[in-house]
N, C-alpha and C positions, 0 to 999 in steps of 0.2 A: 504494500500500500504506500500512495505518496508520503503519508505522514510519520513514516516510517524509516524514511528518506534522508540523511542532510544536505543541503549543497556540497559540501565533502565526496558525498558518495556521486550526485549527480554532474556536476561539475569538474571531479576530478582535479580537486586544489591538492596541491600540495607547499610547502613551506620554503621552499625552494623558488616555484612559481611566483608565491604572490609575495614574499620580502616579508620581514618582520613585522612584529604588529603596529598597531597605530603609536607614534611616540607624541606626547602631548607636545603643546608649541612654546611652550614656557620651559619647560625642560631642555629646549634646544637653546635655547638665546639667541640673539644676533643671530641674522645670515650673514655666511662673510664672504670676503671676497669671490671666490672660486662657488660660492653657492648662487650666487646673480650671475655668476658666466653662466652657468651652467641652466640656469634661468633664462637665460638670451639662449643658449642651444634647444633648450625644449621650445621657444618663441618661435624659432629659423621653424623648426618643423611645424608648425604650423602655415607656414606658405602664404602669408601676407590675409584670413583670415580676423576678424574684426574680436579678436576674444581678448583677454587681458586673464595673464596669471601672478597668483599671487601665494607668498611664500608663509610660512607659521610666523613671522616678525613682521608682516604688511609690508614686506618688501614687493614689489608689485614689477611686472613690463608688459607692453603691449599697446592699446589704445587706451586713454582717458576713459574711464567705468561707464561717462556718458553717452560713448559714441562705441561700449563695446556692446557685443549680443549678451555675452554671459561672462563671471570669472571663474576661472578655475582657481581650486584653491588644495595646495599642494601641504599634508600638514608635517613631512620629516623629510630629512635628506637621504634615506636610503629611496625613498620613494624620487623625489627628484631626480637623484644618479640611474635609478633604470628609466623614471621617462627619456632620457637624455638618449640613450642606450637603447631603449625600444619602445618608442613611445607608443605604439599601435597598442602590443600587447599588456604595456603596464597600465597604460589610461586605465581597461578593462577591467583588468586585474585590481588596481587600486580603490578604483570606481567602486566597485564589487563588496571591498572589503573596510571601506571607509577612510579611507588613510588619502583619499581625493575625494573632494569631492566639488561641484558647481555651483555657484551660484547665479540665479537669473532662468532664463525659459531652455532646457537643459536642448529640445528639441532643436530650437532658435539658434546655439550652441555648433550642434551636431552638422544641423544644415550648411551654416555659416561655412564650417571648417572643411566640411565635403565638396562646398562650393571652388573654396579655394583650391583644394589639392586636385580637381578635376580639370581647371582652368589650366593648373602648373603642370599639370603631370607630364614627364617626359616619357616617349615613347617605349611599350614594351621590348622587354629582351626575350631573348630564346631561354635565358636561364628562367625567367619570370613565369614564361609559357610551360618551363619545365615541375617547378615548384607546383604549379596549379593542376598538373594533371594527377598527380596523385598514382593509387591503384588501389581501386577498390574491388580488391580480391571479395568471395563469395563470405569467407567468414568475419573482415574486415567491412565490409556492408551492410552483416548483420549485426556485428559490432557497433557500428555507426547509429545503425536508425533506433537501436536499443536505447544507446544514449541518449536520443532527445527524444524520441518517441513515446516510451517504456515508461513515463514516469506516473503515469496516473491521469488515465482519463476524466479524472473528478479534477486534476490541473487546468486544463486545458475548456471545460467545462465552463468554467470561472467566467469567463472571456471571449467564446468563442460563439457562433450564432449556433441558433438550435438544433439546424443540421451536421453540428462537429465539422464545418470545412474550414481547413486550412489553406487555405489558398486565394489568390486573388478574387475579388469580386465583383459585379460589373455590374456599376452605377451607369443604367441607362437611362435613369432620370436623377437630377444629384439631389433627390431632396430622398430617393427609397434610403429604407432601413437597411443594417446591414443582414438581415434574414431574406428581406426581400433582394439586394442584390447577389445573395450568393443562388438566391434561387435561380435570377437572372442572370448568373454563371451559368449556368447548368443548363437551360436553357439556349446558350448564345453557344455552348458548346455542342451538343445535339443538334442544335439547326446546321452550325458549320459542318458534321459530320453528316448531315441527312439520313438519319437513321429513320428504317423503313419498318414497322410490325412483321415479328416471326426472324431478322435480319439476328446473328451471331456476332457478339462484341466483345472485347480481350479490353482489358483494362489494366495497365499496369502503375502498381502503387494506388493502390485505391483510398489510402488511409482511413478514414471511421467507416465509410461505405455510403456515403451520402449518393455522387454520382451513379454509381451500381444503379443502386436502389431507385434512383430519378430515372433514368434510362429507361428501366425495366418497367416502372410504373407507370410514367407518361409516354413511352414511346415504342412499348410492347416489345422491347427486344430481348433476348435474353445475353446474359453477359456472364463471361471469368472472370473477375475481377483477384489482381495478386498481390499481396504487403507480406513481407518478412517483418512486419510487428507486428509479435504475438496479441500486446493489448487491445489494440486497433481492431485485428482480425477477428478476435470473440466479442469484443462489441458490435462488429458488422455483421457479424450472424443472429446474433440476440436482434439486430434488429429485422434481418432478412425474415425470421419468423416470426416475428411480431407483427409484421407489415402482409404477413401469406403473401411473401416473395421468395423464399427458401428453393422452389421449383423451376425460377426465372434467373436466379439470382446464384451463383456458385462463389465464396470467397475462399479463395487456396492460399495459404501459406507458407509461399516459396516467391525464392529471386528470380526477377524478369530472365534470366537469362536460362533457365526453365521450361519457360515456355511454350506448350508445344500443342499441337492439332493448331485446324486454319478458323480464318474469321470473316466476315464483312467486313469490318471495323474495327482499328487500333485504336486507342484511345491512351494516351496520358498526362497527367493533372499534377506537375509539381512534381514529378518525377527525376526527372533528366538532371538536376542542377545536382543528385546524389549518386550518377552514373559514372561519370570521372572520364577525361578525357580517353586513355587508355583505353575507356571500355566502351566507347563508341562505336566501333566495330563490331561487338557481342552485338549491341541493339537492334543494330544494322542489319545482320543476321536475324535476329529473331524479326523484324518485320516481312525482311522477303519472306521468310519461312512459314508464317503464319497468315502473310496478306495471299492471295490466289496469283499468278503471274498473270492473269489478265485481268486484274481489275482488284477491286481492294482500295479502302482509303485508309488515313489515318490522320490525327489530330497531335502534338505534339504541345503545352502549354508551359514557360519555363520561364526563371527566372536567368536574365544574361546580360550581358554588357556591350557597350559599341567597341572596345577593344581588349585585347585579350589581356588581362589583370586576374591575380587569383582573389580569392573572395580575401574581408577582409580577417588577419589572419587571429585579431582576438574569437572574433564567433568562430573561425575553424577551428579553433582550438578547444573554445568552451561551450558552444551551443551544439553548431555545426560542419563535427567533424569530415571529415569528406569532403566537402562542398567545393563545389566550383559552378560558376555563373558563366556560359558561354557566351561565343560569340554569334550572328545569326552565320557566318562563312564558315566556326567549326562544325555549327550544326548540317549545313549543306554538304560540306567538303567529306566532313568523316560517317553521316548516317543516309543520307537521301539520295547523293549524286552519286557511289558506289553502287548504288542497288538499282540505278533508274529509276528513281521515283521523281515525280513531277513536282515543286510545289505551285501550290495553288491560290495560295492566301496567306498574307503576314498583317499580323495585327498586333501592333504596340499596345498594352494596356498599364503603359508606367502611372498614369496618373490616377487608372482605378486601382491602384496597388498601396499606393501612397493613403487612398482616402480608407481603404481598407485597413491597412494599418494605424491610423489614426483613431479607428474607433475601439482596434483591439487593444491601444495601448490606454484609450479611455475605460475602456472595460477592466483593462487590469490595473488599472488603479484605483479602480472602484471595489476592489478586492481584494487587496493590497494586507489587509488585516489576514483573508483568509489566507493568501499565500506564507504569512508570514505561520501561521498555525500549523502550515502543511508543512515547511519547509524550515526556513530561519531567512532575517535578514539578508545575508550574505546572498542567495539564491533571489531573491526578490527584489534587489537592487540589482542584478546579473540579467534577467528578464525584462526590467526598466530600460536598462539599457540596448541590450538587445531590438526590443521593439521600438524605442524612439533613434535610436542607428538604422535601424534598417527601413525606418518612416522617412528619415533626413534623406538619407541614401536615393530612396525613387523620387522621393522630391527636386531634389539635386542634380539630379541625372546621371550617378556613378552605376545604379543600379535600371536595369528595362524588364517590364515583363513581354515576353514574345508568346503570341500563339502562331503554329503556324501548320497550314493545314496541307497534306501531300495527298498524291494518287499515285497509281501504275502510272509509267511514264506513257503506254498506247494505250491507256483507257480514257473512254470518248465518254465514258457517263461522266462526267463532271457538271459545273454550273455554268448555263449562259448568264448566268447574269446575278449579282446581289440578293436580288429581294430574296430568296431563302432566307435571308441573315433575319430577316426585320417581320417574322412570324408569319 
């Protein structure tokens, strides 16, 4: 059970990771010299950013408080000397454990600094490209989704709409709720895919089973849907027979790369950003294998980026291990244009991503007591941040969500024309 949990255990801190504990700011005296250099090195990384830091002695550098978004406020010098040293991963880290923390709109903050190192950023290397691909072997992927996945769907509950989707959602009117736009996910996803009554559908990564389940319900199909999270998988079946969908509805157990008998239709929802470059090829495979060689579509929906960058590397480390956010050329180069597949449709949904997560980090903060019940502090500040980084992030434009829709590259059933999309 979650509350059974610490951040310790889900997180995976150790004492090494996060630096000593918080040292009060009176106990330290004076910054001196070499602690305001060092003060100007953590400022350089920030990349001309409108923030202002400031030291346990109100030693301060950046912009005037008036004209900054937020301060950070650094409260020891071991903490100092790692942000200096790795500021991605100590921000996190420290953030996490108190020994930082910000004052002002933390989001405002985030956005700000993303903005800046987007504008700065110099071009990716091949080392960079190598870093980000990872290798998410079969039991380093069950490893992975264990970790974030695994913790307790009464977590996740807290915050999320009452379908359990995790995923972007699609404000077709911006005033809908976030129940009503996930529905209008799921919906916007099935039109793109034109799923027909009696038609066979493979879903991979299905997480709670919301999609499955919508599919099967509103659109008569029947479908496979596959998650290596145990938690996930038993609650999607407790729902499949509640719903007397059990017959339409099959959730198995196992990694994509598994796979096997054919379909109408490939479907996947958030998947792909936990495939890992490396194993773009396995996917790849399994689509021709499962799509018919003359005809077959698929739907692919993910989170990626305009250039190749690995995710950033405090959430690989501490949320989302694994991860990597493509680009839409690795997506083409290494899963669609090997296999002849066509695409057919690209659709940005960065800013329904952003509003998405703006409500999930309003909901978890509106719950903020329960998480601490469930978990401790440490773990609920790591989640704070988490969700308003990765709100800053699609706000920003460091982060895109792509959907993007393919066929057989000689199959002529496709669409003349839009209006499918719009009901």
């Amino acid at each position: 059970m979650a509350s059974e949990r610490t951040a310790g255990d889900v997180l995976r801190l150790d004492s090494a990771a996060t630096g000593s504990a918080v040292t009060i700011g009176s106990e330290l005296g004076p910054a001196r010299p070499w602690d305001r250099w060092l003060l100007g090195v953590v400022q350089r990384h920030l990349q001309g950013a409108a923030v202002r830091l400031r030291l346990w002695d109100g030693s301060a550098a950046g912009p005037p408080e008036a004209s900054a978004v937020g301060t950070i406020v650094i409260s020891d010098r071991p903490t100092l000397i790692s942000l200096a040293r790795d500021p991605d991963v100590t921000f996190g880290d420290a953030y996490m454990q108190g020994r930082l923390d910000v004052e002002g709109d933390l989001l405002a903050l985030l956005e700000g600094t993303f903005r800046a190192q987007r504008l700065n950023a110099s071009l990716h290397t091949d080392w960079l490209r190598s870093l980000a691909a990872g290798s998410n072997t079969l039991r380093r992927a069950r490893e992975n989704i264990h970790h974030h996945y695994d913790i307790g769907n009464d977590f996740y509950a807290l915050w999320l709409d009452r379908q359990m989707v995790y995923t972007c959602a699609y404000f077709a009117d911006q005033a809908m709720t976030l129940e009503d736009a996930q529905l209008a996910k799921m919906d916007h996803v099935c039109r793109k895919l034109r799923l027909r009554p009696g038609e066979q559908v493979i879903e991979a990564g299905c997480g709670w089973g919301a999609l499955a389940l919508h599919m099967a319900q509103y659109y008569g199909v029947y479908v496979r849907a596959f998650n290596i999270s145990s938690e996930q998988i038993q609650f999607a079946r407790r729902r499949a027979r509640d719903a007397g969908l059990s017959e339409r509805v099959e959730f198995v157990e196992d990694d994509y790369r598994n796979v096997r008998g054919t379909c109408d239709a490939f479907v996947s929802v958030g998947m792909l950003e936990h495939v890992g470059l490396d194993h773009y090829p396995d996917l790849a495979m399994v689509l021709n294998r499962v799509l018919p060689p003359d005809r077959g579509r698929g739907l692919l929906h993910f989170i990626g980026r305009n250039q190749a960058l690995p995710l950033n590397p405090w959430i690989r480390k501490r949320i989302f291990p694994g991860a990597y956010p493509p680009t839409l050329a690795e997506v083409f180069t290494r899963i669609l244009e090997p296999r002849d597949f066509s695409v057919l449709d690209v659709e940005n949904l960065r800013l329904h991503y952003a509003r998405t997560l703006e409500q999930w980090l309003d909901r978890f903060e509106r719950s903020i007591e329960r998480v601490h019940m469930m978990f401790d502090a440490a773990f609920a500040r790591a989640w704070r941040l988490y969700l308003a980084g990765s709100t800053a992030s699609f706000r920003a434009g460091s982060l895109q969500l792509f959907q993007v829709t393919f066929a057989r590259g000689g199959d002529n059933d496709v669409p003349w024309t839009r209006a499918h999309l719009h009901g």
